[in-house]
Backbone bond lengths (Angstrom), bond angles and torsions (degrees), N, CA, C in turn:
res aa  C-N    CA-C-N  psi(-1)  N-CA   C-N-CA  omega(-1)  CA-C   N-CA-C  phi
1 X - - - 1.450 - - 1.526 108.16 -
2 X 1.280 122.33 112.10 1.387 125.86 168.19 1.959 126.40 -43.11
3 X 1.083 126.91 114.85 0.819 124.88 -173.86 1.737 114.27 -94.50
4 X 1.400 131.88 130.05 1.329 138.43 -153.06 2.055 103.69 -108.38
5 X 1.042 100.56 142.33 1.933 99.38 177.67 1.641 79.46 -135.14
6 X 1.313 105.33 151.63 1.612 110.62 175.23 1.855 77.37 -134.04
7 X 1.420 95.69 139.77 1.864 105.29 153.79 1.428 98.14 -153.23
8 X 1.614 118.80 139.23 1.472 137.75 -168.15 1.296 121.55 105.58
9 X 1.336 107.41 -143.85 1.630 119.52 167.33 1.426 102.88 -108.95
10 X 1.438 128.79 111.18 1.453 132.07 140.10 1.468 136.23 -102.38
11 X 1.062 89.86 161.95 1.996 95.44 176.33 1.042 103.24 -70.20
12 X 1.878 117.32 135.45 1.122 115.07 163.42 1.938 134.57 -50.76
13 X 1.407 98.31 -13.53 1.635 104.80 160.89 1.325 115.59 -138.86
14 X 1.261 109.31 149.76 1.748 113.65 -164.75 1.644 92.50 -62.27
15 X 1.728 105.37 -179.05 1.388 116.58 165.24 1.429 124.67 53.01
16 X 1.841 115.03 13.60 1.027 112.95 -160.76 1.566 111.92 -123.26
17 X 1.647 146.75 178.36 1.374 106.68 174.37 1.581 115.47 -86.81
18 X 1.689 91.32 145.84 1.661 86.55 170.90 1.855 100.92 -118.03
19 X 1.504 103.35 169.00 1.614 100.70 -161.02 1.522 86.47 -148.51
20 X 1.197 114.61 119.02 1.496 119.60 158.19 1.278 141.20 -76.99
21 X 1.314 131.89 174.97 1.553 115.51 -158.90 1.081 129.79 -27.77
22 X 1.871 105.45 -56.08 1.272 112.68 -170.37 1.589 114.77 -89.34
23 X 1.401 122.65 33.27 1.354 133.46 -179.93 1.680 114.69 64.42
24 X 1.280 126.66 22.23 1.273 127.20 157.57 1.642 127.65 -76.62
25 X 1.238 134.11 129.86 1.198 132.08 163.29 1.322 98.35 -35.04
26 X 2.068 105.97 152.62 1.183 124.05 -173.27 2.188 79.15 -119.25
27 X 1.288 106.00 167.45 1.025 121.40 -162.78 1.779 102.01 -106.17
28 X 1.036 133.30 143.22 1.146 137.76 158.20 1.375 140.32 -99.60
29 X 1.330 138.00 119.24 1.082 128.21 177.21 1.749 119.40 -138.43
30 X 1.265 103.49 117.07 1.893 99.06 175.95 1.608 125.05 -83.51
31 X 1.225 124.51 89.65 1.396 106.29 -166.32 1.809 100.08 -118.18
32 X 1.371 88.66 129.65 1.628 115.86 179.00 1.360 132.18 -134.90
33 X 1.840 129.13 163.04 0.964 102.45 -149.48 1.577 110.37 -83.04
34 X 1.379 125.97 -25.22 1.073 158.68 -179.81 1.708 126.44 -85.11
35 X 1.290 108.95 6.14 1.611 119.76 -178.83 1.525 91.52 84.05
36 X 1.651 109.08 -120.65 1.563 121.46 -162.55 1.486 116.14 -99.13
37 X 1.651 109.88 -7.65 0.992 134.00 161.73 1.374 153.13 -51.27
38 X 1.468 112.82 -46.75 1.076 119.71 174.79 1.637 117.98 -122.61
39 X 1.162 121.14 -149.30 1.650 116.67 -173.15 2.046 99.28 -81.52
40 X 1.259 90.38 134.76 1.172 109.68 -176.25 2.111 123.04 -133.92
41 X 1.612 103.00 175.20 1.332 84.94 -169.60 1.382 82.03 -135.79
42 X 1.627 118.16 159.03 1.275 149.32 -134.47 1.518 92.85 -133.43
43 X 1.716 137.37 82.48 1.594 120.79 -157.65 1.829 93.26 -121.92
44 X 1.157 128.37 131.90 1.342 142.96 146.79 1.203 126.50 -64.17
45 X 1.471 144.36 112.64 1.027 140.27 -171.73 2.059 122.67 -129.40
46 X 1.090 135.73 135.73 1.314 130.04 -128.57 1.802 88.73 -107.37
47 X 1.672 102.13 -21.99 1.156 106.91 176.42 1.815 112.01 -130.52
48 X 1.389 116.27 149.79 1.448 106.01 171.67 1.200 130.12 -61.71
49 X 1.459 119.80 114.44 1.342 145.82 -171.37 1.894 122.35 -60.90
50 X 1.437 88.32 -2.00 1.579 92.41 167.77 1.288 104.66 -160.58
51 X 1.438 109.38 62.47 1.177 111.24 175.30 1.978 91.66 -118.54
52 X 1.690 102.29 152.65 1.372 121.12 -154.22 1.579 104.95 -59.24
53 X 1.220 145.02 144.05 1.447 126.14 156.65 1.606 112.85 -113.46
54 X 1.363 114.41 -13.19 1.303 116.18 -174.02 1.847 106.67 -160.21
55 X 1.411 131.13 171.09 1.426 130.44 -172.94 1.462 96.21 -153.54
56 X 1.201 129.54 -178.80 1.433 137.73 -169.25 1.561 88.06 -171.85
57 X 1.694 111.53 138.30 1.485 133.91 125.58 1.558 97.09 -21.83
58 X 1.791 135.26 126.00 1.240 120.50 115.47 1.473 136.62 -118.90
59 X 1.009 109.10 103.50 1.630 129.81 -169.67 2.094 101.99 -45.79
60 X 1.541 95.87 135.03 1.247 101.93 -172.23 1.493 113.07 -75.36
61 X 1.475 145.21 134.34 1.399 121.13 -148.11 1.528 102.98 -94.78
62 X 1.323 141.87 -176.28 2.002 128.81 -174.90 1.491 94.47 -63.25
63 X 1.324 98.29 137.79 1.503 120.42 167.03 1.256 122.53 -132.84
64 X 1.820 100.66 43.04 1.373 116.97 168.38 1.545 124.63 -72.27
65 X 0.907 164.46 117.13 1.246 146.66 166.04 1.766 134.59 -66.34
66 X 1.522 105.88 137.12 1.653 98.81 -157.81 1.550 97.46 -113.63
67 X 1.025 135.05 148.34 1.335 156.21 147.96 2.085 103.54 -19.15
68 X 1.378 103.74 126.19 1.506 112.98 173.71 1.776 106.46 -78.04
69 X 1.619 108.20 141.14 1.729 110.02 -172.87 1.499 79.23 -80.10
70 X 1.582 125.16 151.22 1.190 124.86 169.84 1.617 102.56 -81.56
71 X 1.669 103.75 147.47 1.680 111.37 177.03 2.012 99.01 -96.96
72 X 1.391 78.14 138.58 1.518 96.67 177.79 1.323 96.73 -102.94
73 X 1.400 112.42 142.60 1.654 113.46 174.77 1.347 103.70 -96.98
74 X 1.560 87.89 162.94 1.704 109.90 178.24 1.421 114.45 -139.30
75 X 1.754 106.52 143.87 1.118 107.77 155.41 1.488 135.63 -145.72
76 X 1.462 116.48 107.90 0.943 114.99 -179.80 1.624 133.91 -77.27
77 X 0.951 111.70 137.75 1.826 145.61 -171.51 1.320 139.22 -81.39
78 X 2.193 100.56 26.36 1.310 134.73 -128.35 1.522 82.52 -93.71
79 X 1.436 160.44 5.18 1.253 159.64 107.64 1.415 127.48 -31.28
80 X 1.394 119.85 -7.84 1.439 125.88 167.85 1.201 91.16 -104.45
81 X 1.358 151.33 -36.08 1.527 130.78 -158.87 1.730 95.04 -40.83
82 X 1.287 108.63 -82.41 1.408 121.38 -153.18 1.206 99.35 -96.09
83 X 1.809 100.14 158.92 2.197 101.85 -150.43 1.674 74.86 -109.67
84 X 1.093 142.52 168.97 1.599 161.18 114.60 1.624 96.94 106.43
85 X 1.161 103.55 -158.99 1.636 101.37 -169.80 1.725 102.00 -101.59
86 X 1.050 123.66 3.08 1.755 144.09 -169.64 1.838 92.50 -56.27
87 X 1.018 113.11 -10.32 1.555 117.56 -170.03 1.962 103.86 -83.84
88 X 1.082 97.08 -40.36 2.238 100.34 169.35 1.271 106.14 -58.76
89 X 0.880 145.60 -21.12 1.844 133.78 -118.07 1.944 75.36 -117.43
C-alpha cells in the first residue's frame, strides 16, 4: 500500500488543477524511479520545469574513419606450466 506525505499547498485530489494565490496554474510533474511503475513523487511547480534556461554550440567531434590494427592470435599453453595435479592444493 503506497504511503502519501503532503508538504505545501496541494489539491485536494492528485492530477487535478491546482491554482495559486494569484489564480495561475500550478505546474505538474511525476518523477519516479521506475517511470509509471514504481514509487513515485507527485511535485507542483510555480514555474515550467523544463523550460530552456540556456543552449550551447555543440560541435560534431572527427568522424573520419581510421584503418583497424590487425589482431594477431594467441595461444597460450597454460596446462604445461605446472606438471601433476599439485597445482589445486
Amino acid at each position: 500500500m503506497p504511503h502519501y506525505r503532503a508538504l505545501g499547498d496541494i489539491p485536494p485530489k492528485r492530477h487535478t488543477q491546482h491554482r495559486g494565490p494569484e489564480g495561475g496554474l500550478y505546474y505538474e510533474e511525476l518523477m519516479g524511479e521506475e517511470g509509471f511503475s514504481s514509487d513515485s513523487s507527485l511535485l507542483y511547480h510555480r514555474h515550467i520545469p523544463s523550460a530552456i534556461t540556456d543552449s550551447t554550440v555543440w560541435e560534431l567531434p572527427d568522424q573520419r574513419t581510421v584503418p583497424n590494427h590487425p589482431l594477431l592470435p594467441r595461444h597460450f599453453a597454460l596446462h604445461g606450466l605446472v606438471k601433476g595435479e599439485r597445482w589445486r592444493d
